[in-house]
N, CA, C and O of each residue as an XYZ file, in Angstrom:
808
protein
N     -76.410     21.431     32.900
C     -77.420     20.370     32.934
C     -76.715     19.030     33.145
O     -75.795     18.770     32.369
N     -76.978     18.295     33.939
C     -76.517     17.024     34.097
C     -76.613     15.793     33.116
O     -77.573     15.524     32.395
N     -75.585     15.191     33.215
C     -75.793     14.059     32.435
C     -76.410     13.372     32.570
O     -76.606     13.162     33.767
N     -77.451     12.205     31.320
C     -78.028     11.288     31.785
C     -77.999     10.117     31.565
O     -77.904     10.140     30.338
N     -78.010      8.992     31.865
C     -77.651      7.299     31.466
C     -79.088      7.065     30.340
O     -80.097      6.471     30.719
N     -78.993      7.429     29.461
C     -79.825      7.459     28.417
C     -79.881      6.382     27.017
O     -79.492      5.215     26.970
N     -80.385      7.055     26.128
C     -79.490      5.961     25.192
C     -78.652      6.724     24.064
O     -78.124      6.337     23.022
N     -78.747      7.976     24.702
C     -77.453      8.572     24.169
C     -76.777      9.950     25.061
O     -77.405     10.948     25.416
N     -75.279      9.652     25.294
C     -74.562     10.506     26.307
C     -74.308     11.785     25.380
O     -73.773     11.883     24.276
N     -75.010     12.926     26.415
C     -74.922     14.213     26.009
C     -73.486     14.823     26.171
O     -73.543     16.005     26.507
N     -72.067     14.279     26.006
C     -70.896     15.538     26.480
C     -70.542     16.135     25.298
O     -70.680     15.747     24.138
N     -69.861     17.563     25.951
C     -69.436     18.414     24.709
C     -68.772     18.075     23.440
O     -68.970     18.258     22.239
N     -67.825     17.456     24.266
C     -66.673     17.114     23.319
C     -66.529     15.076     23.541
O     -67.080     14.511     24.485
N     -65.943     14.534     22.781
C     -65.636     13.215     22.878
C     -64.385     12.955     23.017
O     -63.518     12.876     22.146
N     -64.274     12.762     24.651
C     -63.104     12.371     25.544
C     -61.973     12.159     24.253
O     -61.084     12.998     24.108
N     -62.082     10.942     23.308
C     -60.673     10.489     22.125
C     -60.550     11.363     21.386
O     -59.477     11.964     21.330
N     -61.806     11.763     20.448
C     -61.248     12.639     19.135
C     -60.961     14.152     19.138
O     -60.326     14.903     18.397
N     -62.031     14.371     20.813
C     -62.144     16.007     21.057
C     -62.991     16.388     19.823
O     -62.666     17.475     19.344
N     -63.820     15.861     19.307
C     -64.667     16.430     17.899
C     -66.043     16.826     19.108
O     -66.367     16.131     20.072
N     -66.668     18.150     18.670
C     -67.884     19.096     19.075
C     -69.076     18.352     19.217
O     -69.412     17.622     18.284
N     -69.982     18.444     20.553
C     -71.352     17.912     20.434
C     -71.233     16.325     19.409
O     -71.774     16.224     18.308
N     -70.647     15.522     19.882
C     -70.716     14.082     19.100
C     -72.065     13.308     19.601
O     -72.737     13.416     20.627
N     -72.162     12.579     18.575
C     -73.291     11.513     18.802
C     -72.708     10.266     19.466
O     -71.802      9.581     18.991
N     -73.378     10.046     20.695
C     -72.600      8.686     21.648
C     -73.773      8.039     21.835
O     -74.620      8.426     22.640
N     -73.940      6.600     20.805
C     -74.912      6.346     20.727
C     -74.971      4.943     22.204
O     -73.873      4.561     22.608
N     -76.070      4.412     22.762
C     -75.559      3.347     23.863
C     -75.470      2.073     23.006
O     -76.423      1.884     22.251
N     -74.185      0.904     23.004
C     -74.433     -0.497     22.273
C     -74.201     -1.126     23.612
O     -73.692     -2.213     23.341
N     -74.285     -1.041     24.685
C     -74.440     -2.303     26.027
C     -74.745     -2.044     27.005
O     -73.708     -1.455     27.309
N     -75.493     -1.947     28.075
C     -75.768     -1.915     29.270
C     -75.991     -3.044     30.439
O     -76.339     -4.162     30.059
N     -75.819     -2.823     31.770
C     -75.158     -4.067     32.567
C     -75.492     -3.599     34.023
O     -74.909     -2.567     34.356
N     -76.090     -4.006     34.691
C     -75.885     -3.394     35.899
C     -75.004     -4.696     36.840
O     -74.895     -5.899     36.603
N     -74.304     -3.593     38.308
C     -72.826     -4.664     38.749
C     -73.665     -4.105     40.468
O     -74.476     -3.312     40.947
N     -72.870     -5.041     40.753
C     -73.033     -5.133     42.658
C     -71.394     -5.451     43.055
O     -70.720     -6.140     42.289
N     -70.894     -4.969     44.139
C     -69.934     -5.493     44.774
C     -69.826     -6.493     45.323
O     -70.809     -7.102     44.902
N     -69.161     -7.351     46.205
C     -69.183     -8.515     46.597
C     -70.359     -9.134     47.605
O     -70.708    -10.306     47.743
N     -70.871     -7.860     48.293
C     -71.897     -8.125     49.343
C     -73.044     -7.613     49.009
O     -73.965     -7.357     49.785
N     -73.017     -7.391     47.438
C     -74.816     -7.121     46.967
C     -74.898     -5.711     47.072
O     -76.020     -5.214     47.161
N     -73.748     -4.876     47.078
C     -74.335     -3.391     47.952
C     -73.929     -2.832     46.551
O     -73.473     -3.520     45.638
N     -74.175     -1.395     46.509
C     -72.576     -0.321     45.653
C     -73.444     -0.840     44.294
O     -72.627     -1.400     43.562
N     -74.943     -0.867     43.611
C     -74.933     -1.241     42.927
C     -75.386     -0.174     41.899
O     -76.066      0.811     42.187
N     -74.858     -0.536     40.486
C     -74.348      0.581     39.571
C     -75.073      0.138     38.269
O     -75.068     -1.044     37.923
N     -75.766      1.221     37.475
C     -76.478      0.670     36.368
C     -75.370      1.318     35.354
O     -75.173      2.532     35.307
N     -74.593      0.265     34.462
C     -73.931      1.308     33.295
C     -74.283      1.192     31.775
O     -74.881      0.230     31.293
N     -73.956      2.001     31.254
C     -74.594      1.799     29.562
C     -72.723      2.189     28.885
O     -71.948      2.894     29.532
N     -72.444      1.700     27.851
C     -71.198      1.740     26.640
C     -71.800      2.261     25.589
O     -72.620      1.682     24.877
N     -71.225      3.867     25.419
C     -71.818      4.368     24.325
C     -70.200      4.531     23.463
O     -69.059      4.491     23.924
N     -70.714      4.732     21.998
C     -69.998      5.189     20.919
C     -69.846      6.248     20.178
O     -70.814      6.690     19.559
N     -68.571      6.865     20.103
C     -68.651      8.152     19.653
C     -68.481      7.751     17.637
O     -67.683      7.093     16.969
N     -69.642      8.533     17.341
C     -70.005      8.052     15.733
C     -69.347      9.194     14.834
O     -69.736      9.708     13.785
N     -68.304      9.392     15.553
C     -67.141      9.930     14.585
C     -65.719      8.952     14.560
O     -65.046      8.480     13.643
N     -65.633      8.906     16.002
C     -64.340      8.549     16.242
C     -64.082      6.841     16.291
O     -63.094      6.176     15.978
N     -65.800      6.337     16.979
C     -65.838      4.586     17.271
C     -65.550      4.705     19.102
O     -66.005      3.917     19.930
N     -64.679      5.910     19.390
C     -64.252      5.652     20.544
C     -65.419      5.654     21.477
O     -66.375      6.429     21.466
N     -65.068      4.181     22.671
C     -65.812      3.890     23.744
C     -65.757      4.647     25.385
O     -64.782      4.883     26.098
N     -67.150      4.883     25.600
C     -67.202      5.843     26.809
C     -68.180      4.900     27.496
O     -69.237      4.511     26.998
N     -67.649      4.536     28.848
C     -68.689      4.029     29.956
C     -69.052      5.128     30.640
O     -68.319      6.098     30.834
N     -70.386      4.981     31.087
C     -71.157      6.092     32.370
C     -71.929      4.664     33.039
O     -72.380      3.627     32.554
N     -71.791      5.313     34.606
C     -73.093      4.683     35.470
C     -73.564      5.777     35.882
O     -73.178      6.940     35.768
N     -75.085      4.952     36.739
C     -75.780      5.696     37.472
C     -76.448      5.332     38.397
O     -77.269      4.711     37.723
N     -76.898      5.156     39.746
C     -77.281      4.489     40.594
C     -78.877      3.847     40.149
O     -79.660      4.671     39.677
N     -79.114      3.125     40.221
C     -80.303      2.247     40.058
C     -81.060      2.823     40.961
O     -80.725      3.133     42.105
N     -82.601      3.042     40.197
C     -83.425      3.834     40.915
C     -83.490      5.118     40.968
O     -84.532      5.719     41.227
N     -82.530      5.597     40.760
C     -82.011      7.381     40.672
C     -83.069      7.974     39.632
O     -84.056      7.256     39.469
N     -83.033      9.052     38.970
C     -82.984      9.767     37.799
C     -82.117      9.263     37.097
O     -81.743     10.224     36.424
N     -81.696      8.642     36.873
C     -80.345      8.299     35.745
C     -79.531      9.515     35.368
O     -79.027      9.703     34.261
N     -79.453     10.377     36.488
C     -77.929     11.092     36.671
C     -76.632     10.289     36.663
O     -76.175      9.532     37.520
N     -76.102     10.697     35.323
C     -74.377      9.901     35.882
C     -73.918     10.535     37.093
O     -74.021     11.590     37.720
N     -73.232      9.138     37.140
C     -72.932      9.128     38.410
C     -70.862      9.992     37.834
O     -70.412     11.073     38.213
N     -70.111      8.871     36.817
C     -68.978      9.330     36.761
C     -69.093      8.662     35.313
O     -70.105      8.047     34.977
N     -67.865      8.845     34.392
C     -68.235      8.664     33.009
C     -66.818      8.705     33.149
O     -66.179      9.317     34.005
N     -66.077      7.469     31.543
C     -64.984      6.732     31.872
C     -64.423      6.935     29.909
O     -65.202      6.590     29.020
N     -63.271      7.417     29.643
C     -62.457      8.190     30.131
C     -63.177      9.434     30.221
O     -64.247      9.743     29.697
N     -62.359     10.147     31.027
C     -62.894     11.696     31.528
C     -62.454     12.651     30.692
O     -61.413     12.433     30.072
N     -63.210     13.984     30.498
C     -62.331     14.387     29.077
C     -60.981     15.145     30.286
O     -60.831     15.240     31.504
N     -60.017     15.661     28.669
C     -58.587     16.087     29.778
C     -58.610     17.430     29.631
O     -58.507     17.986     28.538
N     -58.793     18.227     31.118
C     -58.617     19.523     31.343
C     -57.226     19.792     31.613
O     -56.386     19.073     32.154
N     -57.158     20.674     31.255
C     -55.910     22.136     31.267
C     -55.540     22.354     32.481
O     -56.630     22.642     32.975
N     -54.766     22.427     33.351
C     -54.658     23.243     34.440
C     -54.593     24.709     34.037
O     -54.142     25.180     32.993
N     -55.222     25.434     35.244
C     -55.477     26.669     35.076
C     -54.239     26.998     36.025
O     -54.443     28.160     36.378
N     -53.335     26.658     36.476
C     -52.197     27.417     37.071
C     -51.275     27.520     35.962
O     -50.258     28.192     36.137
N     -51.542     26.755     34.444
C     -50.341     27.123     33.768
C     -50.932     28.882     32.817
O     -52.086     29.256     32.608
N     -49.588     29.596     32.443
C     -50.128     30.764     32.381
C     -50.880     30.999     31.139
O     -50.809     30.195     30.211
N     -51.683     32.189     31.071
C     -52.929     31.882     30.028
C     -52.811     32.001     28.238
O     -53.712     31.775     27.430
N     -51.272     32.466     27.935
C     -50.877     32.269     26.711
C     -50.965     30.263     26.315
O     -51.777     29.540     25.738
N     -49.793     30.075     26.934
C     -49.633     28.402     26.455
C     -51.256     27.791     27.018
O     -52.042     27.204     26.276
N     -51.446     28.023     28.139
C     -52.873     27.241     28.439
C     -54.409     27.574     27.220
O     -55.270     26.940     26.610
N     -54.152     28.371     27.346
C     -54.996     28.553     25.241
C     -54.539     27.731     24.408
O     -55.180     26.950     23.704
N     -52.781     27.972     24.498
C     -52.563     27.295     22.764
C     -53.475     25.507     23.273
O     -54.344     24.896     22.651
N     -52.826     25.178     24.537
C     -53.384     23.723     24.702
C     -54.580     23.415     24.826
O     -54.831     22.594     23.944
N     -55.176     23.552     25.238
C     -56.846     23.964     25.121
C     -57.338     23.717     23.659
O     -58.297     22.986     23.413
N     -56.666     24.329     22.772
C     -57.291     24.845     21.946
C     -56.498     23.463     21.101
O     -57.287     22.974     20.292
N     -55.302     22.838     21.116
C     -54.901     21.792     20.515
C     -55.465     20.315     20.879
O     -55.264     19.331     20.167
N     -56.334     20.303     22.315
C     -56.871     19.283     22.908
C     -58.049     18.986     21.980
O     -58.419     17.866     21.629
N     -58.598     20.201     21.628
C     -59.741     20.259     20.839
C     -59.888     19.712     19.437
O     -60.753     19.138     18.775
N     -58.690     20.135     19.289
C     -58.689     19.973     17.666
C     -57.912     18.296     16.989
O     -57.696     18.046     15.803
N     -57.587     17.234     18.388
C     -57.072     16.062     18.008
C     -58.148     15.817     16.554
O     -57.368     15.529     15.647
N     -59.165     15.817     16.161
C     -59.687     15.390     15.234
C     -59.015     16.326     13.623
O     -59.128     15.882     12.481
N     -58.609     17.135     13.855
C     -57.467     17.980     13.223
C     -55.951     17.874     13.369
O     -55.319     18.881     13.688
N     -55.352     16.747     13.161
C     -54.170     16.206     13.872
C     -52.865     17.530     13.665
O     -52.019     17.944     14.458
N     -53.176     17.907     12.273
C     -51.872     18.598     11.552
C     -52.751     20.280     12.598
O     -51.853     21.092     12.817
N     -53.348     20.496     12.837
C     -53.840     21.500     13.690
C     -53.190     22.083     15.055
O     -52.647     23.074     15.543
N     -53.773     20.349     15.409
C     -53.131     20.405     17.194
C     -51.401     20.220     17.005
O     -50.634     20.785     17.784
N     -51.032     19.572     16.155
C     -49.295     19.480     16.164
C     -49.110     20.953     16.273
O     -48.824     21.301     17.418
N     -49.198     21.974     15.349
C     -49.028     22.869     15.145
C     -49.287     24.241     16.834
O     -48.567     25.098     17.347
N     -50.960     23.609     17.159
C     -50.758     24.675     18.265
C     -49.882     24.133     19.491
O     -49.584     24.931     20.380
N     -49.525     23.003     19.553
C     -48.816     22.652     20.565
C     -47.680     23.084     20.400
O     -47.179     23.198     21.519
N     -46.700     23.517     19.317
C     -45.575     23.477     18.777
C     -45.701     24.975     19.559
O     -44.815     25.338     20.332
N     -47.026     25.899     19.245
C     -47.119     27.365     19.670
C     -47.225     27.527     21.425
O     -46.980     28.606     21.964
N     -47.577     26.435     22.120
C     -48.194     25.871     23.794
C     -46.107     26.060     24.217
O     -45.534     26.856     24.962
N     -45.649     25.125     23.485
C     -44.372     24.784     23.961
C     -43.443     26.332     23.336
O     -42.889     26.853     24.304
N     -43.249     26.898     22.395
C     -42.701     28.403     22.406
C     -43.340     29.417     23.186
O     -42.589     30.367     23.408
N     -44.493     29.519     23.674
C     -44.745     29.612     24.621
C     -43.977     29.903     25.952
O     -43.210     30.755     26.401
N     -44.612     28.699     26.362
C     -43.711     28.272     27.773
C     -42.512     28.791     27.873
O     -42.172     29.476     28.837
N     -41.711     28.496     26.823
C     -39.987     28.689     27.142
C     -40.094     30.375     27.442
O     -39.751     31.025     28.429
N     -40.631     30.730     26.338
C     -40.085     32.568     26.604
C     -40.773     32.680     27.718
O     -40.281     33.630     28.326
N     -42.078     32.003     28.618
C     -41.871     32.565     29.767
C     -40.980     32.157     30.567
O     -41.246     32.457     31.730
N     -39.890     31.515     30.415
C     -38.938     31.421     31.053
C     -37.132     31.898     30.502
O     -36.001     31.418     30.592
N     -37.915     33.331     29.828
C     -36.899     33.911     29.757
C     -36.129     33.549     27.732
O     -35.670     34.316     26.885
N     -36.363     32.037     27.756
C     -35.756     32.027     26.536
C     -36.196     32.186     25.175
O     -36.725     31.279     24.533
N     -35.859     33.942     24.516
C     -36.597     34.142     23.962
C     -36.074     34.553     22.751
O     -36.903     35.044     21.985
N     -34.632     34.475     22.261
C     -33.429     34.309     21.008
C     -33.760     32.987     20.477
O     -34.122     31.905     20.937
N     -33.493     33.494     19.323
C     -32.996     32.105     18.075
C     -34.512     31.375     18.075
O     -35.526     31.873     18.565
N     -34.392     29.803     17.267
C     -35.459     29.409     16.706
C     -35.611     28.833     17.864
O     -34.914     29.227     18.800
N     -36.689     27.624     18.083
C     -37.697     26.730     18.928
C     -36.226     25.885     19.306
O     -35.703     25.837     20.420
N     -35.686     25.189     17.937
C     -35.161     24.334     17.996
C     -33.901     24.983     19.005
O     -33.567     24.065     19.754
N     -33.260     25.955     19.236
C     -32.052     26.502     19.810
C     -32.182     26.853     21.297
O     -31.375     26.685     22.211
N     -33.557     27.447     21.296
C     -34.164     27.531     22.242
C     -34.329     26.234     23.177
O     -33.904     26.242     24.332
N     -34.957     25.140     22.625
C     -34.576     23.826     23.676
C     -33.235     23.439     23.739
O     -33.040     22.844     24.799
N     -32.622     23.491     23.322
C     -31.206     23.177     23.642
C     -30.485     24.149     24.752
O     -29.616     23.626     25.448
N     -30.814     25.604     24.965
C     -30.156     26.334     25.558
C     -31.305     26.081     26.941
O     -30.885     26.507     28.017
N     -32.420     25.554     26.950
C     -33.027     25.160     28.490
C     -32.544     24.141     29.024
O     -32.433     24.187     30.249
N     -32.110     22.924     28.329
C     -31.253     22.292     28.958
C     -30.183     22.650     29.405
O     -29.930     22.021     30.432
N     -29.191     23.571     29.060
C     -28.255     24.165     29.324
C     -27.932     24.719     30.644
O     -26.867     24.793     31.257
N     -29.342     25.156     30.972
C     -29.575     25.981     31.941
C     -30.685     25.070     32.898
O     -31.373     25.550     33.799
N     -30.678     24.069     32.595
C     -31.302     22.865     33.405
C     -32.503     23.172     33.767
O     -33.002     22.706     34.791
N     -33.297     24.227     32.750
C     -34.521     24.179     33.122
C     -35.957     23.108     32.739
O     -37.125     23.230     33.108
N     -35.238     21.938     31.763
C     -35.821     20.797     31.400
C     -34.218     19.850     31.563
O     -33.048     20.077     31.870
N     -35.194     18.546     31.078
C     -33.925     17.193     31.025
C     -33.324     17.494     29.453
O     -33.838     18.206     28.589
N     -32.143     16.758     29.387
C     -31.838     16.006     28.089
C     -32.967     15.239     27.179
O     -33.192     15.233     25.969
N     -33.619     14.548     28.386
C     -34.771     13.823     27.468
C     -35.916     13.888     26.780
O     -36.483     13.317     25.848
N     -36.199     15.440     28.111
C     -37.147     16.236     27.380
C     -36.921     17.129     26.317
O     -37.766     17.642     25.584
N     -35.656     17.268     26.305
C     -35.480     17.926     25.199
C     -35.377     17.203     23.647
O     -35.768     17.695     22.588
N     -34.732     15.893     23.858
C     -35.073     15.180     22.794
C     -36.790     14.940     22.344
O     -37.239     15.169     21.221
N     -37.351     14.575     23.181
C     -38.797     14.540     23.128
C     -39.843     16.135     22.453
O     -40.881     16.337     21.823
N     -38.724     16.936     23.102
C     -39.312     18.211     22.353
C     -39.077     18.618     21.214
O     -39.862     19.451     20.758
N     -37.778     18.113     20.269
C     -37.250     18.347     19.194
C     -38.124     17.425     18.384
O     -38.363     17.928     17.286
N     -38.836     15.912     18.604
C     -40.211     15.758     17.682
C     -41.262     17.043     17.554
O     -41.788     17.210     16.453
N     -41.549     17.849     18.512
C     -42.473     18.124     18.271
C     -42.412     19.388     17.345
O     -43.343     19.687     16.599
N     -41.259     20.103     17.444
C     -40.651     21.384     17.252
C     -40.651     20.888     15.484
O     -41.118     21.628     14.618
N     -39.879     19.155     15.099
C     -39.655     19.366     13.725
C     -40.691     18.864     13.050
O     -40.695     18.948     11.822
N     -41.736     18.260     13.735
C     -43.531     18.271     13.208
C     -44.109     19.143     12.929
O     -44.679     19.155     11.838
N     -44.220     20.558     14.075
C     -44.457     21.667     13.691
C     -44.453     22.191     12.664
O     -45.411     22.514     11.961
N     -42.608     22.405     12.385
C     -42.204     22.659     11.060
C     -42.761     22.466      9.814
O     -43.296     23.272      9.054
N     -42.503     20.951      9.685
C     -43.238     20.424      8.470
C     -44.220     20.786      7.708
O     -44.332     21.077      6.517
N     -45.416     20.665      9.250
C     -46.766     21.872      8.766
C     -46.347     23.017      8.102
O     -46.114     23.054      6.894
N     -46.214     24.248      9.111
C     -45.963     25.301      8.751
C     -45.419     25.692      7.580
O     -45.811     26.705      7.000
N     -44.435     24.901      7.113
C     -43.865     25.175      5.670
C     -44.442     24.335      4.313
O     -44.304     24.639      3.129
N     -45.144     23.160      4.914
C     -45.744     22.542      3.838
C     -44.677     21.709      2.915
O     -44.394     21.889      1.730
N     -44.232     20.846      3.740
C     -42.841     20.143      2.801
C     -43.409     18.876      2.806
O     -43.815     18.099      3.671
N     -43.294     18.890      1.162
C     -43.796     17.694      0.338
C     -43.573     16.464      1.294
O     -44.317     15.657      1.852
N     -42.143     16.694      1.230
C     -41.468     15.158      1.796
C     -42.036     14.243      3.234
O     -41.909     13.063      3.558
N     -42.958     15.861      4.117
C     -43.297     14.871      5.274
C     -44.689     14.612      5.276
O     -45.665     15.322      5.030
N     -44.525     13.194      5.678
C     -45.847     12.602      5.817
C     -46.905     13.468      6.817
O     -46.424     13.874      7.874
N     -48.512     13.806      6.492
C     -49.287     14.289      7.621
C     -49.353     14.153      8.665
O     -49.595     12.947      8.703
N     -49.317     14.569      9.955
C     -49.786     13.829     10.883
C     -51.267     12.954     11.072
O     -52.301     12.848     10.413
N     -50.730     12.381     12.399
C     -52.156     11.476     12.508
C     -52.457     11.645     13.500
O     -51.609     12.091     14.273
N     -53.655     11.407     13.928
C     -54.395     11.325     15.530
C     -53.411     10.938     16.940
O     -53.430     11.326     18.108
N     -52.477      9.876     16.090
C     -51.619      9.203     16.955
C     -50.679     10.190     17.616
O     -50.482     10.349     18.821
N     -49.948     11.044     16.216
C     -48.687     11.905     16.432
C     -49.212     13.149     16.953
O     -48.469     14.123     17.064
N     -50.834     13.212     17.391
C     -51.331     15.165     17.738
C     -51.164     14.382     19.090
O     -50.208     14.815     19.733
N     -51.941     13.184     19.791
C     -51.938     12.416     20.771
C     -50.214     12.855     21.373
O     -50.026     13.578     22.352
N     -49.467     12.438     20.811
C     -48.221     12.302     21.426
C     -47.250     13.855     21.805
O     -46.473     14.018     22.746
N     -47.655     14.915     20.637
C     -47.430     15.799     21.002
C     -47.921     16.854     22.145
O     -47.292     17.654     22.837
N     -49.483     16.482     22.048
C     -50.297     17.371     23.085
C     -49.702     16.606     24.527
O     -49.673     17.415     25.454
N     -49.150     15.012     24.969
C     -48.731     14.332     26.071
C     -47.616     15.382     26.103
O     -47.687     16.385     26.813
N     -46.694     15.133     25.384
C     -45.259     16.222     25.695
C     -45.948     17.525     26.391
O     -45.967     17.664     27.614
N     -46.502     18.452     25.495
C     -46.908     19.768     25.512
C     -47.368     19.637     27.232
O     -46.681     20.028     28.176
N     -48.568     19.049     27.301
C     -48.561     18.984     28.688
C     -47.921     18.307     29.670
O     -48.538     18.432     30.728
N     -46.619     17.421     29.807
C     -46.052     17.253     30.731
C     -45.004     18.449     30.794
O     -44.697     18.764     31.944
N     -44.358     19.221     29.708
C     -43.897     20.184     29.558
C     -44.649     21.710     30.542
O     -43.939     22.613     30.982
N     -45.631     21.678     30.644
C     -46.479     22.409     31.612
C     -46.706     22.063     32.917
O     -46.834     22.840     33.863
N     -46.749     20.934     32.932
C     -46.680     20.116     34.531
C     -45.009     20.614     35.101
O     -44.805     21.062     36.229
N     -44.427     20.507     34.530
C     -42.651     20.435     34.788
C     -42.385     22.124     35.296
O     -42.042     22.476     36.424
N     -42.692     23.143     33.944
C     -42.598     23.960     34.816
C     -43.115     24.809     35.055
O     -42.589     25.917     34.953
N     -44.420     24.624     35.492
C     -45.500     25.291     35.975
C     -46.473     24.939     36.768
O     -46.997     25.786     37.492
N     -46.887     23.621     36.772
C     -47.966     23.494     37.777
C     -47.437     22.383     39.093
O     -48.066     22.459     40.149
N     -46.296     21.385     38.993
C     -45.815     20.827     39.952
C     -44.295     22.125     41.061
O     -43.931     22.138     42.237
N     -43.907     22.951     39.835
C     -43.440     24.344     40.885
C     -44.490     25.300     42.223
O     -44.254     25.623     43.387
N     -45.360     25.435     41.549
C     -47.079     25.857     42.151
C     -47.377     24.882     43.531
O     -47.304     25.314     44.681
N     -47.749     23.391     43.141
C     -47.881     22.811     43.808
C     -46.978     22.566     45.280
O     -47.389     22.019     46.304
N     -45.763     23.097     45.052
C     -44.163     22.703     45.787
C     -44.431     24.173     46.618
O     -44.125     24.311     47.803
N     -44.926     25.023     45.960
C     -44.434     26.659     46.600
C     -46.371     26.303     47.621
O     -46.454     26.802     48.743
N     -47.280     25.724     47.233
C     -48.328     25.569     47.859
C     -48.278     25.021     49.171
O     -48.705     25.605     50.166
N     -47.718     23.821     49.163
C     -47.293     23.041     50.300
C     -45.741     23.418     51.413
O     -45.331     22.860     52.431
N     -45.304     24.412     50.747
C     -44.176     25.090     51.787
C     -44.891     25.800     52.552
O     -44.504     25.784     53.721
N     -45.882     26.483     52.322
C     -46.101     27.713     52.627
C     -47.170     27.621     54.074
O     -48.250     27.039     53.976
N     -46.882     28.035     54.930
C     -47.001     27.966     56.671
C     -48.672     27.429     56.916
O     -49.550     28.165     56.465
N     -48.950     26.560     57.400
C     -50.608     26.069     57.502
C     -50.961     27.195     58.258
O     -50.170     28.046     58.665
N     -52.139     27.174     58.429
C     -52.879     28.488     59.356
C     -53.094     28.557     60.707
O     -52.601     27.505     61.114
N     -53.331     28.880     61.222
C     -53.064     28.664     62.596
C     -54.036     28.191     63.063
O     -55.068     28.747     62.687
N     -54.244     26.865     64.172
C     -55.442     26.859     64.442
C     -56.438     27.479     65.708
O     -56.083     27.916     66.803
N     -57.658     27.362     65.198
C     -58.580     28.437     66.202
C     -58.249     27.896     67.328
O     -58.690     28.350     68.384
């Protein structure tokens, strides 16, 4: 069913917190023209009444008040990464409103990944060190991955000493987790897509 410029935006999930069926209530609406009067766009600013976070939609004036496009967009998964880690992430995108959640399945997105590339001895933490080794990530990513690996941890064992995560730190891990999937899985795809001989034409 399509969306509608209403006075409240129907999406599943809420683009920031990823929290279920949210209430996005509208607090502004505005309609804009381009420089020559044309391109003109009716939009409403709704609020997600969990999170606060702000979502613009337009819709052409005069229309049905079908959105037209809605601002931020929520963030899909690529489906070329393979369907173990693309679950765990999926399923950690979801749960940002569960911060100590998503740390955790991302920590499972990124062990993952590696054993499909073979590295599948010793802990998380040994494991990124021996992909650099073998230059199948950077140095940097590997530093970047050792936050996420000793966040994980923390959870999992329940040690007093570390502070919870927050929205901020599931945010930063699920960015790793998926550039970690971009790296080596869906920009390899993309590279083997564009080698491969155009068709002939009729």
């Amino acid at each position: 069913m399509p969306l509608r410029l209403v006075t409240t935006l129907n999406l599943p999930r809420c683009p920031h917190c990823s929290v279920a069926t949210p209430y996005m209530g509208a607090v502004h609406h505005c309609e804009t023209a381009d420089s020559g009067g044309k391109r003109r766009r009716s939009w409403k600013i709704y609020a997600c009444g969990v999170c606060g976070g702000l979502v613009t939609a337009f819709a052409v004036p005069g229309s049905d008040n079908t959105v037209v496009e809605f601002y931020p967009s929520a963030q899909i998964v690529e489906q070329t990464i393979p369907e173990r880690p693309r679950s765990y992430l999926a399923q950690a995108m979801e749960s940002r409103h569960a911060p100590a959640g998503a740390v955790m399945l991302c920590a499972s997105a990124v062990d993952a990944m590696l054993k499909l590339r073979g590295l599948n001895q010793g802990s998380l933490y040994a494991r990124i060190d021996k992909a650099v080794a073998d230059h199948i990530i950077t140095a940097d990513m590997a530093q970047w991955a050792h936050a996420v690996r000793l966040d994980a941890n923390d959870q999992r064992h329940a040690d007093v000493a570390a502070d919870l995560p927050t929205t901020s730190d599931a945010d930063r891990v699920i960015d790793f987790a998926n550039a970690l999937a971009e790296f080596l899985f869906v920009l390899p795809g993309r590279v083997q897509r564009g080698i491969q001989p155009a068709p002939p034409q009729p």
